[in-house]
N, C-alpha and C positions, 0 to 999 in steps of 0.2 A: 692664818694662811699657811698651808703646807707648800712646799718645793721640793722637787727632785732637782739634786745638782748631776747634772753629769759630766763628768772629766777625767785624764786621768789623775794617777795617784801613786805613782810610784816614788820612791823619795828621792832621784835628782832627775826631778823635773822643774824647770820656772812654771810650768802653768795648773801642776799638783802644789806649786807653795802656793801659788797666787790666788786659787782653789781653795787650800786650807785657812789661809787670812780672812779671805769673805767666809767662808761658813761660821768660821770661830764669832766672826761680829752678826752677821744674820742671825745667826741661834739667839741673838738675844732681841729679834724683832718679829722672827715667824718661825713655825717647825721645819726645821730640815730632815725629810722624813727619811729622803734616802742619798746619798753622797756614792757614787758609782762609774766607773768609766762605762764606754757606751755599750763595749761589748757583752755586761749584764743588767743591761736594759730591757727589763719586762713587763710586760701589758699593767701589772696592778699599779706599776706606777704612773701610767697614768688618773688616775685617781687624785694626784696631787693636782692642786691650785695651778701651779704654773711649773712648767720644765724648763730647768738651766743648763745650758752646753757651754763652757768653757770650748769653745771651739780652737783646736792647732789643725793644720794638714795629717801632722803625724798621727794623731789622735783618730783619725779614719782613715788608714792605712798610704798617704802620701796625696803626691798633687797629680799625679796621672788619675782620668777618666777610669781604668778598668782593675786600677788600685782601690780606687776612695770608695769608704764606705755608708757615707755621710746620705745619701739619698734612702737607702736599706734601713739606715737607723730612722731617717724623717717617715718614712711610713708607717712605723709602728706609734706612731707618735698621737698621740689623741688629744693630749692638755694643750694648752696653750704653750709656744714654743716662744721663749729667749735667748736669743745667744748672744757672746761676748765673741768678738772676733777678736784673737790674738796676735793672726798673720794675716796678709794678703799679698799673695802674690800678683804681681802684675802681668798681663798680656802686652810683654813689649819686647820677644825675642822673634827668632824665625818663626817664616808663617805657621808650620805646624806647629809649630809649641805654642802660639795665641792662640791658635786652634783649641789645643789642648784645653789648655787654662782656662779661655773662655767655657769649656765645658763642662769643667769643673767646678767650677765660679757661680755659674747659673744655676748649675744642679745645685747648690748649696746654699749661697748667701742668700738666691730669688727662688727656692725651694717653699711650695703653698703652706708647708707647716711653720715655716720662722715667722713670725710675728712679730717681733721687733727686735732690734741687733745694736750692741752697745760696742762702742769703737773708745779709742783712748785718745784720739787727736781727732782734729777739724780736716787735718789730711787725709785721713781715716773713712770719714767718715764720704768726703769725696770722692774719692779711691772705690767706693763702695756701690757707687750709685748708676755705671752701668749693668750692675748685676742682680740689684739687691730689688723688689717690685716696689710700684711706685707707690703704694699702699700700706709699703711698712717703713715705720718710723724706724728712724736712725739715732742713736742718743749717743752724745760725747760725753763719758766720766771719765775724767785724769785717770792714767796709772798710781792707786795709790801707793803711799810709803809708808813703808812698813814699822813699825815701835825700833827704836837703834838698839841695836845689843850692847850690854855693858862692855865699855873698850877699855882693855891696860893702857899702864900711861905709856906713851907714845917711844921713850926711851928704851922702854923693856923690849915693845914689839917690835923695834929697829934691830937690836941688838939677837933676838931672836931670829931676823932673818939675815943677820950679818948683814946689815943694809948704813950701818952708823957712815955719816958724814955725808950721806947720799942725799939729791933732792929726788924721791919716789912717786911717779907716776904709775898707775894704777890705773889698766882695764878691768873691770870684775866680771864675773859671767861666763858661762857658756861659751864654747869659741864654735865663729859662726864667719862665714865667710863677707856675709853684710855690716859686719861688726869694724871692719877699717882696722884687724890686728898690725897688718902689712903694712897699710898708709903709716902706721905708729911704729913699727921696727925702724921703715926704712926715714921717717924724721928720727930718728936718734942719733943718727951719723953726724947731722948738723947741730946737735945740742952739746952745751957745753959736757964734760964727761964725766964730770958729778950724776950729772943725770941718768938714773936708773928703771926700767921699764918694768914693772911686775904684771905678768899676765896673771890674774889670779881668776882661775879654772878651768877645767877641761873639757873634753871633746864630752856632748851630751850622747848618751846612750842609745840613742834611735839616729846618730849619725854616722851612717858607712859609710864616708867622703874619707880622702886621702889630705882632706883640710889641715888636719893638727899634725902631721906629717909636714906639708907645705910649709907651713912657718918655721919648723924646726929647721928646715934646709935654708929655707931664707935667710934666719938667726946667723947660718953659719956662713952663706953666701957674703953677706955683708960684713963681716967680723964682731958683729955685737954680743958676741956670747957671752962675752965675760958682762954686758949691762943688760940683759936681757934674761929673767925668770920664766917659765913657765908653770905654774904651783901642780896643776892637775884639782882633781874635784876638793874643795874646802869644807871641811866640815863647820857646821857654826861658830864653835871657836875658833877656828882659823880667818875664820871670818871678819871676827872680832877686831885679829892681832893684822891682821891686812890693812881693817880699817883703821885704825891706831899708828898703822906704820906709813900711811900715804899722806903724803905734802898736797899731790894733784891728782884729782880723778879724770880716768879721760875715756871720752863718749864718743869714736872717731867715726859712731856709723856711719857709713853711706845709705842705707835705708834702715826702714823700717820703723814698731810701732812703738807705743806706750813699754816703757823698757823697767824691768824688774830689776836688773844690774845698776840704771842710773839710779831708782828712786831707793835703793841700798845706799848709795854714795851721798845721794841730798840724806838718808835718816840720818845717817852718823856726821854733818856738818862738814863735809868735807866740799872745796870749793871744786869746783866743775868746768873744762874745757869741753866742748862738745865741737862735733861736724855743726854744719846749718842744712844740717838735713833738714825735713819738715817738721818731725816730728820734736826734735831737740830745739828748733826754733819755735814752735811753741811756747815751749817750756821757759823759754830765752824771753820769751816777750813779756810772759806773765812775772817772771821774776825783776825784770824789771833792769835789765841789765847785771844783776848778779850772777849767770850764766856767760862765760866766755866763748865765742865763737869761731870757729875755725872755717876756711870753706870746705867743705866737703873733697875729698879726694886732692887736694892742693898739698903735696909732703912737704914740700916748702914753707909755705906758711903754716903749718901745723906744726914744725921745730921752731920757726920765729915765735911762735906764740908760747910756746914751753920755756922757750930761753927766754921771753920777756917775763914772763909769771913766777919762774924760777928765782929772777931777782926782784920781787917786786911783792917782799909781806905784808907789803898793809893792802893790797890788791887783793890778796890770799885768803887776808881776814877778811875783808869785807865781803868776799863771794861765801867763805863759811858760811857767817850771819845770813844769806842771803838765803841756802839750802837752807836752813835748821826752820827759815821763815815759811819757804815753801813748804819743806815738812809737815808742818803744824798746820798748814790751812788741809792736806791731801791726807787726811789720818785713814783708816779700814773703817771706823767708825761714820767718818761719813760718807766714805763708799758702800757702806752699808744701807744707810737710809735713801742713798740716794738710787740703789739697786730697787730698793723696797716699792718708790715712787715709781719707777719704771714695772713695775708687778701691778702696781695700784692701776695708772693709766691703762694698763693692758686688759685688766678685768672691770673695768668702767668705775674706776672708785673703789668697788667693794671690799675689803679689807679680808675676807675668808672667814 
């Protein structure tokens, strides 16, 4: 079986890693003939067995109508079309912006070349279906997690960030305004003041929002500067020593999907406060309660729940064990074959 992937690939992007992890384990199930963002997308590829679009907004030029270029790419399109939806935006602002969105929405997700469309939640996948044709299947594959990068001991990477004596909370990722940075600044006022917040990363490169600016004036509005880091872009070693230095990972989105930033935090066994957003209660449900939950947008309760975890290690331990569990069932490996099965059903069985 041959596949065209297409996405992008520049190196700080989540959905060029999340791209590179599936191809690394596909190559060892079918030929990846071509791996390309869309903009050098040409006719021989379709020749492949099936075509993959990692699909973002960004990725075809934004969410306005007379930006996106997602319809221009689908017509050239001749194989069988898959895609991964990464985001979705909702139709739930003023009437012209549903307008919008709906427009774009349609033109893309219920666009006649997608074929079938693979989402990371069961929210997802709902979210999906006034737009998506009633004809094309919709598959939920977990966001997988990725192999943990070898961590220093825990001691070093404290002292590396001058963080000793601190209990370290830890957002990782991209800063995104869906991401709950704020809900988390402004719960730190009420935790006790051992408690240390590390933003660990920065503004993604296709974002010209006044977003990572915002925080930083917040950070100071509130007086938290002296507990409050913001790293900037992490290289994978840095990466490492983040993970090494965090007590608690915290997941305060207010929306959104299958997240690349938590399933970093489930590899490396680190235990996990999340929002109950939908998509984190997912995740919350299958673990089985080794996932702590917060309500969404509550700053209140989201410092109660910091200050009770803060003192509470064998809590701490037990939700580790609970990621490292989850880990091991969500490998690339069997997001691999289970892409593969989604190829299979799509060309009636036949294997290529």
């Amino acid at each position: 079986m041959r596949i065209a992937l297409v996405a992008p690939i520049q190196p700080t992007c989540g959905v060029a890693d999340y791209t590179r992890y599936l191809a690394a384990e596909l190559g060892r199930l079918v030929q990846i003939a071509w791996l390309v963002p869309p903009a050098q997308f040409q006719s021989e590829m379709n020749s492949a067995d099936i075509i993959h679009v990692q699909h973002q907004y960004f990725v075809f030029g934004g969410v306005a109508p007379w930006k996106n270029t997602f319809p221009r790419f689908a017509r050239a399109v001749r194989a069988p079309l898959v895609m991964t939806a990464h985001e979705i935006v909702d139709a739930d602002s003023s009437p012209l912006r549903r307008l919008l969105i709906n427009v774009t929405n349609r033109s893309t997700f219920g666009h006649p070349a997608v074929r079938h469309v693979v989402v990371h939640t069961q929210h997802d996948r709902h979210r999906l279906r006034p737009w998506v044709r009633s004809s094309t299947p919709v598959t939920v594959l977990r966001h997988p997690v990725p192999p943990a990068p070898r961590l220093p001991e825990r001691a070093e990477a404290r002292r590396a960030f001058g963080l000793e004596g601190r209990f370290v909370v830890t957002i990782f990722g991209f800063l995104a305004r869906n991401k709950g940075h704020a809900d988390a600044i402004r719960a730190l006022v009420a935790t006790p003041p051992n408690v240390f917040l590390l933003i660990a990363g920065g503004r993604h490169p296709d974002d010209r929002s006044s977003y990572a600016r915002d925080l930083e004036g917040l950070i100071q509005s509130v007086g938290m500067h002296a507990r409050v880091r913001v790293t900037g872009y992490l290289s994978p070693e840095d990466v490492a020593q983040v993970m090494a230095a965090t007590d608690l990972a915290l997941a305060p989105f207010r929306s959104g999907s299958g997240s690349g930033s938590l399933a970093m935090a489930l590899a490396c066994g680190r235990p996990v406060l999340a929002s109950d957003a939908p998509a984190n209660a997912e995740i919350a449900q299958e673990m089985d309660g080794g996932m702590a939950l917060f309500r969404a947008g509550d700053v209140a309760h989201l410092a109660a729940c910091i200050t009770d975890l803060a003192q509470d290690p064998e809590m701490l331990q037990q939700m580790a064990r609970a990621s490292l569990q989850y880990a091991a069932r969500h490998t690339w490996a069997q997001a691999a074959k289970d892409t593969v099965a989604v190829y299979r059903s799509l060309l009636g069985g036949e294997e290529g």
